[in-house]
C-alpha positions in Angstrom: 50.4 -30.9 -21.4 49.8 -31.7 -25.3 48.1 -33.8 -26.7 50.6 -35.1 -28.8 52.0 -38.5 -27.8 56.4 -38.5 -28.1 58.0 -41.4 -27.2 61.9 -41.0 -26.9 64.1 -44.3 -28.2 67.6 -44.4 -29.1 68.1 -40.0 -27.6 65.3 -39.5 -30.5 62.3 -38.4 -30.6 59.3 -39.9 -32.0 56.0 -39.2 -32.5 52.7 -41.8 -33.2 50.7 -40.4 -36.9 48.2 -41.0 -38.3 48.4 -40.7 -42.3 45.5 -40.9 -44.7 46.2 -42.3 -48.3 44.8 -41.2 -51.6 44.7 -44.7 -53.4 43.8 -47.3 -50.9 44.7 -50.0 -53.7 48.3 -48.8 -52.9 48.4 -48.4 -49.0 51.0 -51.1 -48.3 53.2 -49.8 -51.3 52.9 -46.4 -49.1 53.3 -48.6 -45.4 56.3 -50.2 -46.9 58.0 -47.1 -48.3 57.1 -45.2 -44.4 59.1 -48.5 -42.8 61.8 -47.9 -45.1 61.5 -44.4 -43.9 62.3 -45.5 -40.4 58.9 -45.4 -39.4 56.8 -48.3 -37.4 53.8 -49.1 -38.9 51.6 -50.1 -36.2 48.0 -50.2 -38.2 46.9 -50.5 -41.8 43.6 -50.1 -42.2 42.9 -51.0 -45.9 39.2 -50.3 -46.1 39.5 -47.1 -44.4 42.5 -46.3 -46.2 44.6 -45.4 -43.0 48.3 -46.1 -41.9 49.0 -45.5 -38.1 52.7 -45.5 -36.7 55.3 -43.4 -35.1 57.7 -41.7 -36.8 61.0 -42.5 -36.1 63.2 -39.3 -36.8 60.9 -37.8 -38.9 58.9 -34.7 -39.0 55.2 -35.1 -40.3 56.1 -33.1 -43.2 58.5 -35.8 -44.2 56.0 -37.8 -43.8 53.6 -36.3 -46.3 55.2 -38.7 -49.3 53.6 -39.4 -52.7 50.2 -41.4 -52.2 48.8 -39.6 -48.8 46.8 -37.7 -48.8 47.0 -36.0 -45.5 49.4 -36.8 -42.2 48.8 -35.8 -38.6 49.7 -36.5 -35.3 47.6 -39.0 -33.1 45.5 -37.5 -30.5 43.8 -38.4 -27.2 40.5 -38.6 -27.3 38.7 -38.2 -23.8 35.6 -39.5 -22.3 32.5 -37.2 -22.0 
C-alpha cells in the first residue's frame, strides 16, 4: 500500500499535492494558474505560503510551474 492518496475521476487519475511557493505575495496568481491547469485547489495557505490540491491529469513535474518552489505528493501521517 503507498502512501500516496489517487483518486480516479473521469478514467483519470489524480493525485492530492502539496506545492510550496517562493513568493507568498503571489500564491493565488500561482493557485489560479494550477486551476487553469486542471488542478483543484483545495487549500491556500497565504501565511505559510502553501497550495494543497489534486492534480487533475497532471504529473508533479508539471506541476513544478514558475513561482513554487517545491511540489510533492500529500502523505498520511499516522498516530504514534
Amino acid at each position: 500500500m503507498t502512501d500516496y492518496f489517487f483518486y480516479f475521476y473521469a478514467g483519470m487519475e489524480t493525485m492530492k499535492f502539496i506545492a510550496v511557493v517562493e513568493n507568498k505575495q503571489e500564491i493565488d496568481r500561482i493557485a489560479e494558474a494550477l486551476r487553469n491547469m486542471g488542478c483543484t485547489i483545495e487549500r491556500i495557505l497565504k501565511r505559510t505560503g502553501v497550495i494543497s490540491g489534486q492534480s487533475g491529469s497532471r504529473s508533479l513535474r508539471d506541476l513544478a510551474i514558475k513561482g513554487i518552489r517545491s511540489v510533492e505528493p500529500e502523505r498520511n501521517v499516522k498516530k504514534l
